[in-house]
C-alpha positions as CSV (number, residue, x, y, z in Angstrom):
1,X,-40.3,268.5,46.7
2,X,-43.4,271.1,45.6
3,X,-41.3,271.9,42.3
4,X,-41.0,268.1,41.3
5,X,-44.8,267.8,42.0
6,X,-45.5,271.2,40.5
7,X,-43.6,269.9,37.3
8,X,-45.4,266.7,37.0
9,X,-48.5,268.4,37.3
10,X,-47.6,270.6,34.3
11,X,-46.6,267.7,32.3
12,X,-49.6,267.0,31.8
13,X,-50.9,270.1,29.4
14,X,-47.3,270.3,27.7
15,X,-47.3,269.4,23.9
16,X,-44.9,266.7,22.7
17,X,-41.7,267.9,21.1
18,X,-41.9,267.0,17.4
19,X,-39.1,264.9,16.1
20,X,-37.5,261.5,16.6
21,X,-38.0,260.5,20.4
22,X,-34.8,258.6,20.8
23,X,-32.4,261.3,19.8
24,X,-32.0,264.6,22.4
25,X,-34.5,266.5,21.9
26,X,-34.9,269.7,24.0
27,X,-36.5,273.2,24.0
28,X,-37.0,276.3,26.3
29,X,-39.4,275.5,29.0
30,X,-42.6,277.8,29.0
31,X,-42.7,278.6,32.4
32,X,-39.4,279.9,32.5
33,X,-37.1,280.3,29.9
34,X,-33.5,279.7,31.7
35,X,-35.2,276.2,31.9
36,X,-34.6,273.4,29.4
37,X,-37.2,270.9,28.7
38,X,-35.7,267.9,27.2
39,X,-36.4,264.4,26.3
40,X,-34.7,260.8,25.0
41,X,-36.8,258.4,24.3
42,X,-39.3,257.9,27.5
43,X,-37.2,260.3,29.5
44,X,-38.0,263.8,29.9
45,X,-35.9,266.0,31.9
46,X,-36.5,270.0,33.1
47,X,-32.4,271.0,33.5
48,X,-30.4,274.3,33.0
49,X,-26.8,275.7,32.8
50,X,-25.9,277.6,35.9
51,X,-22.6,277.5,36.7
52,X,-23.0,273.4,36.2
53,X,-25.6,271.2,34.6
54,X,-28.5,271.5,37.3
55,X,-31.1,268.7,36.8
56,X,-34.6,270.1,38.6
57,X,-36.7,267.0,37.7
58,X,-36.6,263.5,35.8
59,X,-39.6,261.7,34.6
60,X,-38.8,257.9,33.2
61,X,-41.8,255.6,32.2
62,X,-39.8,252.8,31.0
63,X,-37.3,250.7,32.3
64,X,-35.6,250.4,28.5
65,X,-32.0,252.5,29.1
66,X,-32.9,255.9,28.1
67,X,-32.1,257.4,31.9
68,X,-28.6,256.1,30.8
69,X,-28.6,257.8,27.7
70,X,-29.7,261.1,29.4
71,X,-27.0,260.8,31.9
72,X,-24.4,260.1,29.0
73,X,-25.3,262.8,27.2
74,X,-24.9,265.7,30.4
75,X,-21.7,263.5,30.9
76,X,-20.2,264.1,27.6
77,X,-21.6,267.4,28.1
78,X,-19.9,268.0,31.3
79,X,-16.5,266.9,30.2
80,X,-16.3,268.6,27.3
81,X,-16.7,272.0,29.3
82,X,-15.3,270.8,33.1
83,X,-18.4,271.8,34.4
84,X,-20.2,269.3,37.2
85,X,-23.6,267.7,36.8
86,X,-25.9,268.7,40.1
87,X,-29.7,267.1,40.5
88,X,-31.5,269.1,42.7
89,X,-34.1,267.8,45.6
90,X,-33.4,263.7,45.0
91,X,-36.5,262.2,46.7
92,X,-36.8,258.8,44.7
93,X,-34.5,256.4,46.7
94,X,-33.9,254.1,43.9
95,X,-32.7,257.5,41.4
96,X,-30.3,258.2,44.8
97,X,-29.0,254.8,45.6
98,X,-27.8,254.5,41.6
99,X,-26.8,258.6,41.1
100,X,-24.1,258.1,44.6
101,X,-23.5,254.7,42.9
102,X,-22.7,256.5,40.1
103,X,-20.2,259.0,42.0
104,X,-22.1,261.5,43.1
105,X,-22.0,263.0,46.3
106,X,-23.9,265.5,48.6
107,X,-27.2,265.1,50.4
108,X,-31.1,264.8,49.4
109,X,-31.4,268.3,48.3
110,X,-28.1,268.4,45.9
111,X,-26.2,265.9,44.6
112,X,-23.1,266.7,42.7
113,X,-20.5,264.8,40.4
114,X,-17.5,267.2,39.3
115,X,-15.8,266.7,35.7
116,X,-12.7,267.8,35.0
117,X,-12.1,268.7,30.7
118,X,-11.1,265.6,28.6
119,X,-8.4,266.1,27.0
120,X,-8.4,264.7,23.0
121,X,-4.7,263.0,22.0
C-alpha cells in the first residue's frame, strides 16, 4: 500500500514518454531499473519480469478501454511465454472485483492468472 502511494507520488515529476500514446510504450523505471514504466493511451503501468509478469501499480484516468488494452497486451505476452500475470497489493475494489472476474485468483496482496503457451496450427 506505501509503494502504490510512493509511485503516485513520483508520478508526478516523471517526464512523458515521447511517442504515440495509444501504442505500448514503455521504458526502464528510474528508481529502479528491473522496473518497467509503461503506458497505453491514459494508462500507465510500473510492471517487471520475475519469474511472471508482476504488475506493482496501475494508474487509469479515463474510462475509454486502454486498461483492456494493457491487460491484452501482458496476455498475449503471457501466452506466448507460459508465464502468469501477478498484480501485486490490489487495494482498489473495483480493479479486484473485474481482475477475479477476469480469472484471477489469490488474495489482496497477489493476485495471480496462470497461462499455459499457445500453441500456433
Amino acid at each position: 500500500m506505501i509503494m502504490n502511494f510512493l509511485i503516485r507520488l513520483l508520478h508526478l515529476f516523471r517526464r512523458p514518454i515521447d511517442g504515440d500514446p495509444n501504442v505500448w510504450l514503455e521504458r526502464p523505471w528510474r528508481k529502479d531499473p528491473t522496473w518497467r514504466d509503461a503506458h497505453c493511451g491514459s494508462c500507465r503501468v510500473l510492471y517487471r519480469f520475475n519469474n511472471g509478469f508482476e504488475v506493482l501499480a496501475v494508474e487509469n484516468t479515463k474510462k475509454n478501454g486502454d486498461f483492456d488494452r494493457v491487460l491484452e497486451w501482458f496476455e498475449k505476452s503471457c501466452g506466448r511465454i507460459g508465464a502468469d500475470l501477478i498484480f501485486l497489493e490490489v487495494n482498489n475494489p473495483k480493479l479486484w472485483h473485474k481482475l477475479c472476474s477476469l480469472g484471477f485468483e489469490g488474495t489482496q496482496k497477489r493476485l495471480v492468472k496462470k497461462y499455459t503457451i499457445a500453441c500456433k496450427r
